[in-house]
N, C-alpha and C positions, 0 to 999 in steps of 0.2 A: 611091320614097319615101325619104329622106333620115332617116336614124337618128342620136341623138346623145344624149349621156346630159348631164342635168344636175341640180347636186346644190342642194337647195332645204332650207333650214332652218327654215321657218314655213310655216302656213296662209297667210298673208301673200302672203308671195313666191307660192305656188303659184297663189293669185287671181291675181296678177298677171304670174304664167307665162303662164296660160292667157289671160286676159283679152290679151296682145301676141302671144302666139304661137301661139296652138290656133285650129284651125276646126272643119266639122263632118266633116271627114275626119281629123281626128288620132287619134290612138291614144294614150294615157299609160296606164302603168307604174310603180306607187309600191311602192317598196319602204322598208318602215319597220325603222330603226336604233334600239334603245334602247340608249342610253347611260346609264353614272353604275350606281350604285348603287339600287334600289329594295328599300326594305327590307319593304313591306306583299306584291310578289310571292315573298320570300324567307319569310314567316311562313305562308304558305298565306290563306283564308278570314277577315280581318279582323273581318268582321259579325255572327258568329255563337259 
C-alpha cells in the first residue's frame, strides 16, 4: 500500500480528494491545524 501525505485546505478539496482518489480500501488520516488567533477559545465558555 502506498503511503503519501497530502495537505488539503477546505471541505472542498477533501470531497474531491476523495471523490478521484479513495476507494473502499483506502485509509485517511486528518489532522487538523488551527491557525490565526481565536479570540472566543482564549476567553473560555462564551454562552454562559
Amino acid at each position: 500500500m502506498e503511503e503519501k501525505e497530502v495537505m488539503i485546505e477546505s471541505v472542498e478539496q477533501f470531497g474531491e480528494y476523495l471523490k478521484n482518489n479513495a476507494d473502499d480500501k483506502s485509509i485517511v488520516s486528518v489532522v487538523l491545524e488551527l491557525a490565526g488567533e481565536d479570540k472566543e477559545a482564549e476567553g473560555g465558555d462564551q454562552n454562559g
